[in-house]
FIKEPA-849504 format. One line per field, with one value per residue (C-alpha): residue in three letters; x, y, z. Coordinates in Angstrom, 3 decimals, decimal comma. Layout:
marti: ALA|...
px: X|...
py: Y|...
pz: Z|...
This chain:
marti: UNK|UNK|UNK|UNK|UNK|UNK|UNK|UNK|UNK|UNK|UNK|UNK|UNK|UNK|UNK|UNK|UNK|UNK|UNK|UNK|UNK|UNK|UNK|UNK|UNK|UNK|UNK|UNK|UNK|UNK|UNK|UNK|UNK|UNK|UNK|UNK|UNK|UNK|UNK|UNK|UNK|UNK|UNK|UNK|UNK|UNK|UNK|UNK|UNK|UNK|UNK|UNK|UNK|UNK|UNK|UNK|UNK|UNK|UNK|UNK|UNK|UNK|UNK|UNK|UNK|UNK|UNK|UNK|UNK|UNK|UNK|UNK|UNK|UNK|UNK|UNK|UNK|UNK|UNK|UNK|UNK|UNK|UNK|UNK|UNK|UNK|UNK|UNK|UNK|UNK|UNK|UNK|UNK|UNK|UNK|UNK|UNK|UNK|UNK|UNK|UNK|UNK|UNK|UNK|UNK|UNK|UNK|UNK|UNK|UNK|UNK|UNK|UNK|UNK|UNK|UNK|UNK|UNK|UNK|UNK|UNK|UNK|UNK|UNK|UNK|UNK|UNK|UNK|UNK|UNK|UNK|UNK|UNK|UNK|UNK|UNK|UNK|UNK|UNK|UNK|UNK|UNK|UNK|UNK|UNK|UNK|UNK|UNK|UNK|UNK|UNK|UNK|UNK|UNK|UNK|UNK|UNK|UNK|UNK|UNK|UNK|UNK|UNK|UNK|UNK|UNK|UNK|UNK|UNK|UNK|UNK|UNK|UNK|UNK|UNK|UNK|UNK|UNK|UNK|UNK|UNK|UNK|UNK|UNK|UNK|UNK|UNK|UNK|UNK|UNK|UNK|UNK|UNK|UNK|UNK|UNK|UNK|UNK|UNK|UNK|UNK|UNK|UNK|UNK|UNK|UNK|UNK|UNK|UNK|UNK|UNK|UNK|UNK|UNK|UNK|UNK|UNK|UNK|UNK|UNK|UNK|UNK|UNK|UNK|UNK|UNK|UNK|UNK|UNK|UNK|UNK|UNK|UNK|UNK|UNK|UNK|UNK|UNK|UNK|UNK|UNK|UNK|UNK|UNK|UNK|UNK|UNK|UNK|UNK|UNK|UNK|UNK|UNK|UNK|UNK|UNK|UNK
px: 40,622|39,041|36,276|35,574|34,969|32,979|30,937|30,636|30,034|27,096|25,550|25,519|23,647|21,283|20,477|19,831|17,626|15,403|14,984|13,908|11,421|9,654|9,721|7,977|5,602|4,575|3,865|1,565|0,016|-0,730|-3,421|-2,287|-4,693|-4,639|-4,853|-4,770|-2,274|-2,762|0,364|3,593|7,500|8,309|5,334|4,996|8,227|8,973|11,607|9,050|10,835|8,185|6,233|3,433|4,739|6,918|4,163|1,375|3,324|4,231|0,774|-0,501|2,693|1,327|-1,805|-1,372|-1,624|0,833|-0,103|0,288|-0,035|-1,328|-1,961|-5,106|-6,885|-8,449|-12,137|-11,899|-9,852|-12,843|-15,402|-13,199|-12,528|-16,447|-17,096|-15,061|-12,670|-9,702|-9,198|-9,310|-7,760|-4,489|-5,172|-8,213|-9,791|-12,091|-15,849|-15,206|-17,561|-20,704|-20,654|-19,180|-20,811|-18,673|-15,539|-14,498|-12,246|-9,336|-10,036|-6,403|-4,906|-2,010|-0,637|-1,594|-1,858|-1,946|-3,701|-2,220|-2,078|0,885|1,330|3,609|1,851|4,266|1,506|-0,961|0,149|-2,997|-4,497|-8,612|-11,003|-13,117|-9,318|-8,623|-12,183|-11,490|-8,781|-8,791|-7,768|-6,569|-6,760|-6,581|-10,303|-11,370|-9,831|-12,907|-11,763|-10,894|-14,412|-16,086|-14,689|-13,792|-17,390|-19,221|-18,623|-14,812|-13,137|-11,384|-9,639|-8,986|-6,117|-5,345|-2,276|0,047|2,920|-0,316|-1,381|2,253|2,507|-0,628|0,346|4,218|2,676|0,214|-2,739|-4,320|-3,414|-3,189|-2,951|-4,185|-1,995|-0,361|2,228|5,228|4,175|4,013|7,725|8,904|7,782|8,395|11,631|12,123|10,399|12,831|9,914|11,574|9,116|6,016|5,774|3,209|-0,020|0,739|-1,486|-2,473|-6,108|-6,672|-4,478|-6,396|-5,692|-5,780|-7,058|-6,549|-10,423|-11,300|-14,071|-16,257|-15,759|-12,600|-14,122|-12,798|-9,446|-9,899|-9,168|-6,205|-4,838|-6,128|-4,037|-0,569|-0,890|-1,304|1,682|3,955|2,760|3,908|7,178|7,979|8,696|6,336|8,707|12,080|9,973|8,750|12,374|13,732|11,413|11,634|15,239|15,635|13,295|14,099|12,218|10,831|6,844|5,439|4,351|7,689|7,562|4,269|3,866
py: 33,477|32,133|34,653|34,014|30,238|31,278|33,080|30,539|28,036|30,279|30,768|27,004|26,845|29,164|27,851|24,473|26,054|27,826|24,387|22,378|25,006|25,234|21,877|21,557|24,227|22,173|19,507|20,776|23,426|20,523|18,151|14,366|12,332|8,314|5,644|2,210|0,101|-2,928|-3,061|-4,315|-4,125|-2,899|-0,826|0,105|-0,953|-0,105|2,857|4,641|4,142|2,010|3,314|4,124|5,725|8,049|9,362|9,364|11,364|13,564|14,327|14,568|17,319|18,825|19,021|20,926|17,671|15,122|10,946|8,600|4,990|2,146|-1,481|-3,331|-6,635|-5,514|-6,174|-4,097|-1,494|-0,744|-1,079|1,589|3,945|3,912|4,468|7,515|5,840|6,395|8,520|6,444|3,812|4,351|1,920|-0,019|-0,616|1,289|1,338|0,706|3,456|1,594|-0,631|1,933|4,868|7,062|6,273|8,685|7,665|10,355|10,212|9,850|6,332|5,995|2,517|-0,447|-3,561|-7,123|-9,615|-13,190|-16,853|-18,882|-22,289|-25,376|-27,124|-26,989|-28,572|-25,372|-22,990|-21,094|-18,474|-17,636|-17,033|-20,117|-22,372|-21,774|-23,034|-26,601|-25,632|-25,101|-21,672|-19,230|-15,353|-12,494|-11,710|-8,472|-8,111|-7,934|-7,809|-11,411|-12,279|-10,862|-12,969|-16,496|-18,611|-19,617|-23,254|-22,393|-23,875|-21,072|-20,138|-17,081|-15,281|-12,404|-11,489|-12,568|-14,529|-17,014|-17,061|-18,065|-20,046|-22,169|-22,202|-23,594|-26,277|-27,346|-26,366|-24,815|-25,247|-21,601|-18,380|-15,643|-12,273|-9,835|-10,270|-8,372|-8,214|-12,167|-12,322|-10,012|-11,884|-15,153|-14,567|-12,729|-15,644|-18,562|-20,031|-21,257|-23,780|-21,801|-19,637|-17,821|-19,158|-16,626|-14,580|-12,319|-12,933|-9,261|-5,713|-2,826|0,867|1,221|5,096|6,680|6,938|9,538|9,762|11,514|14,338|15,289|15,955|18,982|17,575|15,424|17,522|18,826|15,392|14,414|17,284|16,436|13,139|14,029|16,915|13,911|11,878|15,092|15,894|12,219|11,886|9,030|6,902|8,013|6,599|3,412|3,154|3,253|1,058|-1,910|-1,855|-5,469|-6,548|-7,337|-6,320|-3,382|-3,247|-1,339|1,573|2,394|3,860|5,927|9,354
pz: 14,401|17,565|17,717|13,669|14,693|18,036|15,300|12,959|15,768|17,100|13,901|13,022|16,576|15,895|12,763|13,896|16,664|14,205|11,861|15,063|16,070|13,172|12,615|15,747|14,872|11,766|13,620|16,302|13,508|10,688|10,874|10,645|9,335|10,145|7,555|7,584|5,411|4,841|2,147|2,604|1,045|-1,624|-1,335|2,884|4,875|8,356|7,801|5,696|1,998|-0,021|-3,270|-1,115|1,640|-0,109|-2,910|-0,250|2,390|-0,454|-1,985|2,205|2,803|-0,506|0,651|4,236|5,732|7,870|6,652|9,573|8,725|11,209|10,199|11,659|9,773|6,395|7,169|10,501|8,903|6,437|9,348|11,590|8,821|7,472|10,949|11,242|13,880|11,834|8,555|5,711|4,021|2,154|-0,383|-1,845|-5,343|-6,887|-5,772|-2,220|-1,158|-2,437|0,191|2,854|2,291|4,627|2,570|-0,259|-2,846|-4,357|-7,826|-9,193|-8,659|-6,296|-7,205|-9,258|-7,534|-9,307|-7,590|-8,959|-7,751|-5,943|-5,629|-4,953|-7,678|-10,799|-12,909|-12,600|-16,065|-16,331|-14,216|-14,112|-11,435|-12,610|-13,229|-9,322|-8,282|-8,151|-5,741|-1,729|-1,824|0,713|0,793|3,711|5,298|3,792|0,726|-1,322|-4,751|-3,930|-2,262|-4,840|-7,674|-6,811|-7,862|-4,800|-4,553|-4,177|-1,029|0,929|3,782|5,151|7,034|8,959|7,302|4,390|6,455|7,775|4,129|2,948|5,353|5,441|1,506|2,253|4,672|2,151|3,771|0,704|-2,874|-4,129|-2,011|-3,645|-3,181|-4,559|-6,814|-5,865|-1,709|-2,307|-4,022|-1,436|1,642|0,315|0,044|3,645|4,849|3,049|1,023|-2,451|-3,517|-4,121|-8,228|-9,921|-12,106|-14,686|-15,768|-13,378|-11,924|-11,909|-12,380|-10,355|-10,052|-6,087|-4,601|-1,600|0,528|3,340|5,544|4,349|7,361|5,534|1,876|1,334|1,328|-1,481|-4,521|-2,829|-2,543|-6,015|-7,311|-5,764|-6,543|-10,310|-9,861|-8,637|-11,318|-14,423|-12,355|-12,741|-9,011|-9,117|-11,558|-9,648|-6,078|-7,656|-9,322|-6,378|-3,870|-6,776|-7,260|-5,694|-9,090|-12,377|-14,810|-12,924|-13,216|-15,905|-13,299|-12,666|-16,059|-15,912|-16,384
């Protein structure tokens, strides 16, 4: 009996010995790639279990390819990644590479993001870009979507990140803050902000893509692929099922196919 469990004992050793060396040789063997995310919970989160971590990692592992994430300001994000500093960007709108023409975009969406209004004003029901202009209204530098559509004679302010921005918005600094909707609900709450709500509808709903530099092109239809694989094995819905489950309703992505 003693020698069976010496056995078993060894075997379980050498077992574990052979996992941890070749997961050590997929590590040093498999190029990591380095994207910056600008998201937050429920889709990025620090142990790695938001919507987009868990479907991008996936499609990268799919792909031959480790995903490492790092988190700089928006606007120097796109400057470092069209400058070939980092990798990419893990997540922007469409047509990103017109103005940075280093950037390529995966063409199968990752996520949708919807970009909507808060306030503390309870008297504000109606959500356009022109209905916000009379407004001093506050967004995060960079995001471009956002730059791009409020009318010129708005009065903004920008941040660096989204606790200034619900901040600056809890103090009364600006009016409306401009952000996405289920980040915004997440961090408002993490942050003990109660008095702020949502102009419904949303400003804008925008399918967001994965970009590379343009040094890595060959890997784009091999991400595009897995991404669409998780998508038909449904993985996607079980992921984003699982990163909202602190919402109710779930968002209608949760169910796509």
């Amino acid at each position: 009996m003693q020698k069976m469990n010496l056995r078993w004992y060894a075997a379980i050793a050498a077992s574990l010995s052979l996992s941890l060396i070749s997961s050590a040789l997929y590590a040093e063997t498999t190029p990591t790639l380095v994207l910056n995310d600008a998201n937050s919970a429920p889709f990025t989160n620090e142990a790695g279990t938001g919507l987009v971590d868990v479907v991008a990692r996936e499609a990268f592992r799919r792909a031959g390819l480790q995903l490492k994430l790092i988190r700089l300001p928006a606007e120097r994000a796109l400057l470092n990644a069209n400058a070939g500093i980092d990798d990419g960007e893990v997540s922007r709108i469409a047509g990103m590479e017109k103005a940075y023409p280093n950037l390529m975009p995966v063409p199968e969406k990752l996520v949708d993001h919807h970009f909507v209004a808060f306030t503390r004003n309870a008297k504000l029901k109606h959500a356009t870009w022109d209905s916000v202009a009379p407004f001093s209204v506050g967004y995060i530098r960079g995001y471009k979507i956002i730059e791009n559509s409020l009318p010129p004679e708005t009065r903004t302010t920008t941040t660096t990140d989204a606790e200034q921005l619900l901040t600056m918005l809890d103090k009364g600094r600006v009016d409306i803050a401009i952000y996405r909707r289920w980040e915004g609900i997440a961090l408002a709450k993490k942050m003990g902000i109660e008095n702020i709500h949502i102009i419904e509808p949303s400003l804008a709903e925008k399918e967001i893509f994965i970009y590379l530099h343009k040094r890595h092109a060959d890997k784009v239809p091999k991400i595009a692929a897995a991404l669409r694989d998780i998508r038909a094995e449904g993985m996607f819905a079980r992921a984003c099922r699982e990163a909202f489950s602190a919402f109710k309703p779930l968002p209608a992505q949760c169910d796509a196919r």
